[in-house]
Structure formats: C-alpha cells, structure tokens
Backbone bond lengths (Angstrom), bond angles and torsions (degrees), N, CA, C in turn:
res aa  C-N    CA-C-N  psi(-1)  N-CA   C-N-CA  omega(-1)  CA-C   N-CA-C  phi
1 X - - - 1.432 - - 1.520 108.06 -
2 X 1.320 128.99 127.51 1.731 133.40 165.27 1.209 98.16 -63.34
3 X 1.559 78.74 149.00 1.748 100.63 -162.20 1.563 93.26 -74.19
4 X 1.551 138.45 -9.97 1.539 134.11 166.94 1.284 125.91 -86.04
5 X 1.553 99.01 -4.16 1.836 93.68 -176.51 1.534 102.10 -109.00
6 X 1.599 105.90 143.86 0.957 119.49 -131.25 2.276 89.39 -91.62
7 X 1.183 143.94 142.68 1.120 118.88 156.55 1.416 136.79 -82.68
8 X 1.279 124.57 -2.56 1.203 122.46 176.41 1.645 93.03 -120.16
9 X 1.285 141.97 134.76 1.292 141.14 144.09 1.591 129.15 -48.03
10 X 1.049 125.45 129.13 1.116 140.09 -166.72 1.695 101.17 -41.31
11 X 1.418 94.44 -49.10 1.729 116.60 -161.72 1.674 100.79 -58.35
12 X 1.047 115.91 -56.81 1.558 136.01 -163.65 1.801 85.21 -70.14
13 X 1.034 138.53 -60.72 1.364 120.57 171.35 1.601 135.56 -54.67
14 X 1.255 105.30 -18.06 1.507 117.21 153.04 1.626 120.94 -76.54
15 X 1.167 107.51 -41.37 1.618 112.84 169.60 1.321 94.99 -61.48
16 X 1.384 133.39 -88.77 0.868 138.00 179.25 1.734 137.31 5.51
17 X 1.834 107.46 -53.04 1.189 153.32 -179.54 1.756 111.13 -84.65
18 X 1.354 116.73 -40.63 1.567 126.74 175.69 1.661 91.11 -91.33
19 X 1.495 144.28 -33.56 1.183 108.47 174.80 1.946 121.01 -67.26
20 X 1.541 88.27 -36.50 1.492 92.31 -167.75 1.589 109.39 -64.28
21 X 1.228 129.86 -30.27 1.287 141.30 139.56 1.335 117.07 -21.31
22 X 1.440 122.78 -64.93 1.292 114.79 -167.28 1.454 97.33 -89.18
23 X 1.422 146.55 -10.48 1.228 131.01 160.18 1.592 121.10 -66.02
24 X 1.253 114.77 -16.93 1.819 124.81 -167.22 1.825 84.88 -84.34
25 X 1.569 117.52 -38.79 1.086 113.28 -166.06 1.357 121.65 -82.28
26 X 1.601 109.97 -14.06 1.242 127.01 -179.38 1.578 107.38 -67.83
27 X 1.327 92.30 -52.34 2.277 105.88 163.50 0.553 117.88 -45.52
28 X 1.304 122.56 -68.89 1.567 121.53 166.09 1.553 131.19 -12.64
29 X 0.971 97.79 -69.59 1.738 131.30 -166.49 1.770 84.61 -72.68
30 X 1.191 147.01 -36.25 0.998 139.75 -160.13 1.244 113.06 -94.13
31 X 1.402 117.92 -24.08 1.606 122.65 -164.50 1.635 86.79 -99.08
32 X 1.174 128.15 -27.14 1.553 133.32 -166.13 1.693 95.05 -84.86
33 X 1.296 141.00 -41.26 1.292 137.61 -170.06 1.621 95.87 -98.87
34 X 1.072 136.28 -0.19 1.586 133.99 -163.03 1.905 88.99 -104.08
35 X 1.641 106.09 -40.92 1.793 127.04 171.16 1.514 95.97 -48.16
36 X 1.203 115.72 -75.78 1.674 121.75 -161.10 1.514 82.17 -61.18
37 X 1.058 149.24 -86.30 1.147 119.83 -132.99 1.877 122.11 -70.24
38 X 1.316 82.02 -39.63 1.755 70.41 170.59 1.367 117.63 -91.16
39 X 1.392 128.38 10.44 1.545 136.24 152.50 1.675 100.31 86.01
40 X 1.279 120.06 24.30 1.520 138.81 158.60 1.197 110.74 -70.08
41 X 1.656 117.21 123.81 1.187 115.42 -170.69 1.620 110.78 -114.43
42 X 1.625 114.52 79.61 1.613 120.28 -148.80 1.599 92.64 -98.10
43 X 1.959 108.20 154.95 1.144 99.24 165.51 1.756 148.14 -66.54
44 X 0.959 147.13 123.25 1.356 105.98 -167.81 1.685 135.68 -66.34
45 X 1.304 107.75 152.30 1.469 123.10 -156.97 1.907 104.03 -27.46
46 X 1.231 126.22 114.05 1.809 139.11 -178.89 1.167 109.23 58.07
47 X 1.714 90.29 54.22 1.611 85.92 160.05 1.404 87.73 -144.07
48 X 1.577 106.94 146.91 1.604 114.52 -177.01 1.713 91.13 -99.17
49 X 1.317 105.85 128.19 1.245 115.42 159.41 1.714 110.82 -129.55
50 X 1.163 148.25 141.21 1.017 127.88 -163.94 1.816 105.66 -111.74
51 X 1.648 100.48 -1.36 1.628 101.57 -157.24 1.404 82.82 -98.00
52 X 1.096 119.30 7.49 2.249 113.48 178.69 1.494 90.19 -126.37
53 X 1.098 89.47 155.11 1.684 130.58 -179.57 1.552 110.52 -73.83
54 X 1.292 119.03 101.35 1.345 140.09 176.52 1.041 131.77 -59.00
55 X 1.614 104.94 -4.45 2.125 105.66 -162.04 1.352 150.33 -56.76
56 X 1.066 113.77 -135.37 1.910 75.40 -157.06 2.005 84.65 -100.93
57 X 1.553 116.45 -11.54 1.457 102.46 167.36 1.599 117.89 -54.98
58 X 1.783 117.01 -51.57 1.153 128.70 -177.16 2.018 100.16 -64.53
59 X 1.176 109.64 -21.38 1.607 109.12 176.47 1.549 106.89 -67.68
60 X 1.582 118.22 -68.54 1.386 107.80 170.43 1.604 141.71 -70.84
61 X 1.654 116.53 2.33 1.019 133.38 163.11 1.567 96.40 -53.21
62 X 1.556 119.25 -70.27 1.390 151.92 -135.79 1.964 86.43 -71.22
63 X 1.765 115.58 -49.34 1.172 103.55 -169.82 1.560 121.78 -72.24
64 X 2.206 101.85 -24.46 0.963 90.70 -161.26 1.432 116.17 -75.08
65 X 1.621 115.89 -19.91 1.688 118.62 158.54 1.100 128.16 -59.14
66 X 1.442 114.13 -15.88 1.395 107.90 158.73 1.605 119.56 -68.03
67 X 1.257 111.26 -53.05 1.198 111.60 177.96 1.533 119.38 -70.03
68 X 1.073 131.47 7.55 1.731 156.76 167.24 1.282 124.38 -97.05
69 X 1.781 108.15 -10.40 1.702 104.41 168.07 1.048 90.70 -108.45
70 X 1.651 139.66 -14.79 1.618 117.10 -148.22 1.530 95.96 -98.62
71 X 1.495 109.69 12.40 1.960 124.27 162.09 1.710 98.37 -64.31
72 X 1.225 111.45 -27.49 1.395 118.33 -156.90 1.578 108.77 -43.79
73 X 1.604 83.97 -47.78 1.674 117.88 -161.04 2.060 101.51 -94.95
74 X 1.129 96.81 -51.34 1.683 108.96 -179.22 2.020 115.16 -52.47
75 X 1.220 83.35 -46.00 1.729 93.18 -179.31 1.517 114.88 -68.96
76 X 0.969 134.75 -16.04 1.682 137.16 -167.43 1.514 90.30 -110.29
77 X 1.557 130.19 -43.55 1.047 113.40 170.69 1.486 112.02 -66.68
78 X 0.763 133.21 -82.00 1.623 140.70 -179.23 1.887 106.55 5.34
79 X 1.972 95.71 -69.80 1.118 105.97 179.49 1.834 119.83 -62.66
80 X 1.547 117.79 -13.19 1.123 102.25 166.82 1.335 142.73 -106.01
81 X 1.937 89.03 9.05 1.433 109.61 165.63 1.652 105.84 -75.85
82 X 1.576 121.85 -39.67 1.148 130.22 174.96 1.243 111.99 -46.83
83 X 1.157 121.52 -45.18 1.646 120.76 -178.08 1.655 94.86 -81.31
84 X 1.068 136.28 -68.49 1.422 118.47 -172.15 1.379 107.14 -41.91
85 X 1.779 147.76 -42.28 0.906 148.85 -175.65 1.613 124.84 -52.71
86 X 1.684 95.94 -52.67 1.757 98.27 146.95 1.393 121.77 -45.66
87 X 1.517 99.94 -70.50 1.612 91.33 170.61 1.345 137.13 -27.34
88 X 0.863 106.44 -56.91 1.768 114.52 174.32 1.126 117.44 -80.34
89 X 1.919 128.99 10.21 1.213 146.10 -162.98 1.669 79.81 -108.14
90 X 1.294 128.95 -79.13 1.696 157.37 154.80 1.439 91.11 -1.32
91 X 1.620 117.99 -68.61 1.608 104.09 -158.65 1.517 99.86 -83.83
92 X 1.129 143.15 -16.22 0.845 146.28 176.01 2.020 120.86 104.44
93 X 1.513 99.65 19.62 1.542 94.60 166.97 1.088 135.54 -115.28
94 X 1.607 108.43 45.26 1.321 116.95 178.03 1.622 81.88 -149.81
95 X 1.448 138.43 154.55 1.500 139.80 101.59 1.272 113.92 -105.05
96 X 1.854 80.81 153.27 1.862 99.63 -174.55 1.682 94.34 -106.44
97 X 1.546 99.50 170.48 1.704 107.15 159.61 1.362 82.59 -109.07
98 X 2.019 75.28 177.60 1.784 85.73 176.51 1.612 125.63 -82.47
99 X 1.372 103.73 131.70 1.712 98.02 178.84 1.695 87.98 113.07
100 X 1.255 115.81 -13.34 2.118 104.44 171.64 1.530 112.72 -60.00
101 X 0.743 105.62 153.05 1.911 114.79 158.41 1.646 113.20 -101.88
102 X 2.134 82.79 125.41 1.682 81.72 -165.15 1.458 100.60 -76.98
103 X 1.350 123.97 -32.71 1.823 122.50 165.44 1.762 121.86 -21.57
104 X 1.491 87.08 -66.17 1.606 103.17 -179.12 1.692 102.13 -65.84
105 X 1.548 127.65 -45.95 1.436 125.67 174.53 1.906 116.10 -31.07
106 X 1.793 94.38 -63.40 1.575 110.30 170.59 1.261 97.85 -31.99
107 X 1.346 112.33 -78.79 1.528 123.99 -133.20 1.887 100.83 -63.25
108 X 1.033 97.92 -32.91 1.500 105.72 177.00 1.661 113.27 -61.26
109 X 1.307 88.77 -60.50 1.670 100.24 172.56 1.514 121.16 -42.72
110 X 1.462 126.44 -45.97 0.781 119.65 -170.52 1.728 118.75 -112.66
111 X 1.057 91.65 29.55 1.623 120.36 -173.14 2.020 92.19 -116.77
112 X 0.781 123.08 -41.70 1.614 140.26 176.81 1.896 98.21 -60.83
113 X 1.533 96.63 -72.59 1.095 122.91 -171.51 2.025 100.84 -46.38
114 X 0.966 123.39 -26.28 1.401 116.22 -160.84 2.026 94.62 -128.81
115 X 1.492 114.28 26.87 1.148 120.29 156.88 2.130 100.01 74.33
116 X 1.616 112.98 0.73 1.276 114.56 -174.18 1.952 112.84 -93.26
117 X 1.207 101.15 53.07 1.637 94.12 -173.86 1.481 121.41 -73.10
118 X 0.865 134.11 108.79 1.325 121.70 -175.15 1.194 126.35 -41.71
C-alpha cells in the first residue's frame, strides 16, 4: 500500500458513523416505547436521574449503546487491518484459505512478527 493511499475511505467512515447512529437511535426509541407501554418512567440511556427507575431493562439498553459506539473506534480499525491483511496477502507474508479473515490474518502476523503470539 503507498504511504498516500488512504486504507479506509473517507465514505465508508461516514456510512459507517450514520449506521452506528441510527442503531443508538434504534435503543433509544425502544427503551422509550418499551417506558410507555409498561408505564415505567426510566431515565434516558447515560443519564443519571435518580427520580426514574433504573432497571435492569434501562441497564442493558444503557450497555448495549455502549457497546454500539465503541464500533466507532473498532470498525475503522478492523477495516484497516483488512487492508494491511491484503497487503501482506500481495507481498506474500501471510496466506489465507478460503473463508480466513484477512483482519485477524494481520493481527496475527504482526503479533508473531513482534515475538507477541498469543
């Protein structure tokens, strides 16, 4: 890969960013209509309110957006281990079979490469 071309596209990180968006919003919308119906009056998702009811639905709402922004950060890496994985597919110090992950290939490789094998 030239050291100017970029591995993740700009574009795919905006997609990327409007899906994870509309999944936080999908929670949202779910813990708020899940409220009306059973007439639970919970805070909304990271916000401490102490005068609403915290339970353990509004608990895993709360984690699963946590675990739905930290794509934020996970997804751009992923995809630029993927491109290094080709890369190192290209120069020839990695082969995959079919059905490998070239992400996980990298990460191995260069986890090997620096004496860190799991």
């Amino acid at each position: 890969m030239a050291k100017n071309e970029k591995a993740v596209p700009q574009s795919a990180t905006v997609q990327l960013g409007q899906a994870i968006e509309r999944g936080v919003a999908l929670l949202e919308q779910c813990q708020r209509l899940q409220s009306e119906k059973d007439g639970v009056d919970r805070p909304a998702p990271g916000v401490i309110d102490k005068t609403k009811t915290l339970d353990q639905f509004a608990q895993d709402v709360s984690e699963a957006i946590t675990y739905m922004t930290a794509l934020y950060r996970l997804m751009p890496m992923g995809l630029r281990l993927g491109a290094l994985g080709r890369e190192l597919e290209r120069q020839g110090k990695i082969k995959l079979d079919y059905g490998d992950d070239y992400a996980q290939a990298a990460l191995e490789y260069v986890l090997s490469e620096h004496g860190l094998n799991a």
